[in-house]
N, C-alpha and C positions, 0 to 999 in steps of 0.2 A: 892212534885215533886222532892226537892233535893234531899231528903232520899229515893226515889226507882232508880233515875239515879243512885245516889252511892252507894247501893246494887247490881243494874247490873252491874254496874263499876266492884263491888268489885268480884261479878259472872265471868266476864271476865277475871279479873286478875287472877281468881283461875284457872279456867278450859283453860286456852290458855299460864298462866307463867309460867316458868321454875321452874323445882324443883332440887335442890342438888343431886348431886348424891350418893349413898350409898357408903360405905366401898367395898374395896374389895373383905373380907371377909362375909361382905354379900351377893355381886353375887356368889360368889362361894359355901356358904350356902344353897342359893335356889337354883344354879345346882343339889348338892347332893340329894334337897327334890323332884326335878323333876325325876332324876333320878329314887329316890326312889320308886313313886309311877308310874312308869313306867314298868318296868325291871321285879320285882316278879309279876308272873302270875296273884295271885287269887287278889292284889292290882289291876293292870290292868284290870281286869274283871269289876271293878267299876270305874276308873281313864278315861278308854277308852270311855264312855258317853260324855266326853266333846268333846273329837276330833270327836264324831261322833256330837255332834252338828258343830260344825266345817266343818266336811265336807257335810255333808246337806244344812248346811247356804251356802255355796260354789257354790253348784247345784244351789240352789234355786237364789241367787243373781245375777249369772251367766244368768240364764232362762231369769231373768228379764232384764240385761244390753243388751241382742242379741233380744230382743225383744218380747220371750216367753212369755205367759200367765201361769203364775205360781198357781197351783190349789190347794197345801196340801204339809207339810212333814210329815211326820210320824216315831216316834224315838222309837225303842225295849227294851225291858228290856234286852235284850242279845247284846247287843250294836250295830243291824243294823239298818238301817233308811232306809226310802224311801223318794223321792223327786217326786213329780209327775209336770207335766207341759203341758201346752198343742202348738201345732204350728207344724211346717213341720218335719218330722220325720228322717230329714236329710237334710243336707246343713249345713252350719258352725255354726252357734247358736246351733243348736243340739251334733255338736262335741264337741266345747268351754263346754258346757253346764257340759256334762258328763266328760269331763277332770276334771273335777274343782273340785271335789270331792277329789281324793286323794292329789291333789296341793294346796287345802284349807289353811289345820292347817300348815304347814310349815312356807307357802307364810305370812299369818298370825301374823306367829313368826318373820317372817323375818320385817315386818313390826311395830310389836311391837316394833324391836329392835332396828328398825331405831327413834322411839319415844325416845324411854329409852336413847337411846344417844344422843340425845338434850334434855335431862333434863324434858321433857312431860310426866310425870307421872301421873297426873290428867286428861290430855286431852284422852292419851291412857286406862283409867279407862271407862271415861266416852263416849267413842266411841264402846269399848267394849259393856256397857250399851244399847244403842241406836241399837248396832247390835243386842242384845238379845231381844229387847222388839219388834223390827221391826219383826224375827223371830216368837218373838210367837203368833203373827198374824195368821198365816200360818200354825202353828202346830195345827195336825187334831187327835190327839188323846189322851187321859189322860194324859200319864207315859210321853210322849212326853213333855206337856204340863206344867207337875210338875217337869221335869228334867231342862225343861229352865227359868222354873220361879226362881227355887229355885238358878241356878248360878247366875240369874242376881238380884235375893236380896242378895245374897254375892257381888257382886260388887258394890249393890248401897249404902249397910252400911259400906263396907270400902270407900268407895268415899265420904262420908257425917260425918261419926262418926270417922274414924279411924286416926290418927296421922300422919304427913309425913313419919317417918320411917318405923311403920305398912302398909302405902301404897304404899313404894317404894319396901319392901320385897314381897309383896302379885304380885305387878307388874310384878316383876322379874319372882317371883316363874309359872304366867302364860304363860309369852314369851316361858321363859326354856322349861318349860311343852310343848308348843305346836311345839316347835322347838324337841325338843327328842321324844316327843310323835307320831310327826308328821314322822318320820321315820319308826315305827316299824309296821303300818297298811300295807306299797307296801311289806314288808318281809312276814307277814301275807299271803299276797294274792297269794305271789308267791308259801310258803309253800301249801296254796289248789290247786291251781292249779297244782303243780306236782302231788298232790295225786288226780290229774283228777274231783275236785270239783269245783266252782266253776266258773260254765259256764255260765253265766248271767253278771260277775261282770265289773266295769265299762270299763275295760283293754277290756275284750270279746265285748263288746257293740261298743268299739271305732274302734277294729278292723272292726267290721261287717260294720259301718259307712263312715269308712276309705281305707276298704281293705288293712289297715298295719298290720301286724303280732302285736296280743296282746302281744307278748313279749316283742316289742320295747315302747309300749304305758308300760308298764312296766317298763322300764329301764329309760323311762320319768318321771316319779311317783320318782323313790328310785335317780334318780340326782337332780331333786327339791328337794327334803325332805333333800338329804346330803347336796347340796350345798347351800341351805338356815339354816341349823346348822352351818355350815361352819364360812358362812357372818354374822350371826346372832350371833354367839358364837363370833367372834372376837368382833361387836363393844357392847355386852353387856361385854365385860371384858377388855377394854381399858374406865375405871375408875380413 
C-alpha cells in the first residue's frame, strides 16, 4: 500500500510540478522550427494536418460544451475535416460551435503558453495527450484515425521516455507551431474567398447563422490567431 501511495505521489509530482525553464536560445530555436515547417508551401501541405486536428477538435468540443450531440469528425488527406453534430441548427451553440474552428489552434497556443510560463511542461504534455485520445473516439474515418493516433504516440513517448530538456523543446516547438500555424489558415480562407470559392466555409456558415457579413466573422478569425501570437509569443520568450 506504501509503495503504490508513493508511486501516485511520485505520479503527481511529475504531472502537476513545475519544470525549469529552457534557455532562451532554445525558445527561440523552436520559433525558427515552427516557423519552418509552417511558411514553405509543400512542408505546410503536411505540417497543416495537426492544426486541422485542432480545429476539428475545437468544433467538436465546442458541440459538446453548448450541449450538441456530437456524431463523427472526419480528417482528409488534403488537410480538410469535417465535424458533424447533431441539435437545433441555429441559436448560440450552433454559432459558438462553428466559430471554434478557426479560433481552435491559436486559442490553443495561447493556452499552451500560459502553461509554459509556469514552468507545466509535463502537465501541458499530458493534457495535450488526454485531448488526443478523447478525439479519437470520435474519429470516423482511417487517415483520420491514423493521423491522430500517431500525434498522440509522439506525445505519449516524449511524456514517458524523453528527458526534461527533450520535453521542454518538443513543448515549445508545439505552442509555437500552433500559435504561427494557427494564423495562416483565416489568410488561407480569405485568399479563396476573393477568388469567389469557398462558399460553405465556416466565415459563410456563421454569416448565414448570424446575418453578419462573413467578412467580419473573418476579421474575427485573423485578430484571435494575431493576438493570441502576440500574448502568446511574449510570455513563451520572457525566460
Amino acid at each position: 500500500m506504501d509503495s503504490t501511495a508513493s508511486s501516485l505521489t511520485s505520479l503527481w509530482d511529475r504531472v502537476f510540478g513545475t519544470q525549469p525553464d529552457p534557455d532562451l536560445w532554445v525558445v527561440i530555436a523552436t520559433l525558427v522550427a515552427a516557423v519552418a515547417v509552417t511558411v514553405p508551401h509543400n512542408v505546410w501541405r503536411l505540417s497543416r494536418n495537426a492544426i486541422t486536428i485542432a480545429h476539428e477538435g475545437g468544433h467538436g468540443l465546442t458541440a459538446l460544451l453548448t450541449g450538441r450531440q456530437l456524431t463523427g469528425i472526419r480528417l482528409h488527406s488534403d488537410t480538410s475535416g469535417l465535424t458533424l453534430s447533431r441539435g437545433k441548427p441555429h441559436g448560440l451553440g450552433m454559432i459558438l460551435t462553428a466559430a471554434a474552428g478557426y479560433t481552435a489552434p491559436p486559442l490553443l497556443g495561447l493556452g499552451g503558453a500560459a502553461l509554459l510560463a509556469a514552468g507545466r511542461i509535463t502537465l501541458l504534455l499530458w493534457v495535450a495527450t488526454a485531448l488526443l485520445v478523447a478525439m479519437l473516439v470520435m474519429i470516423r474515418n482511417a487517415y483520420g484515425a491514423l493521423t491522430v493516433l500517431l500525434t498522440g504516440a509522439t506525445f505519449v513517448l516524449v511524456s514517458w521516455l524523453a528527458g526534461p530538456q527533450v520535453q521542454a523543446a518538443f513543448a515549445y516547438v508545439v505552442v509555437w507551431f500552433l500559435l504561427v500555424g494557427g494564423v495562416r489558415p483565416a489568410f488561407e480562407l480569405q485568399a479563396k474567398r476573393r477568388r469567389g470559392g469557398a462558399g460553405d466555409s465556416d466565415a459563410d456558415q456563421l454569416s448565414r447563422l448570424t446575418h453578419v457579413p462573413a467578412g467580419l466573422w473573418l476579421f474575427l478569425f485573423h485578430a484571435v490567431s494575431l493576438c493570441s501570437l502576440i500574448g502568446g509569443g511574449r510570455w513563451l520568450l520572457e525566460v
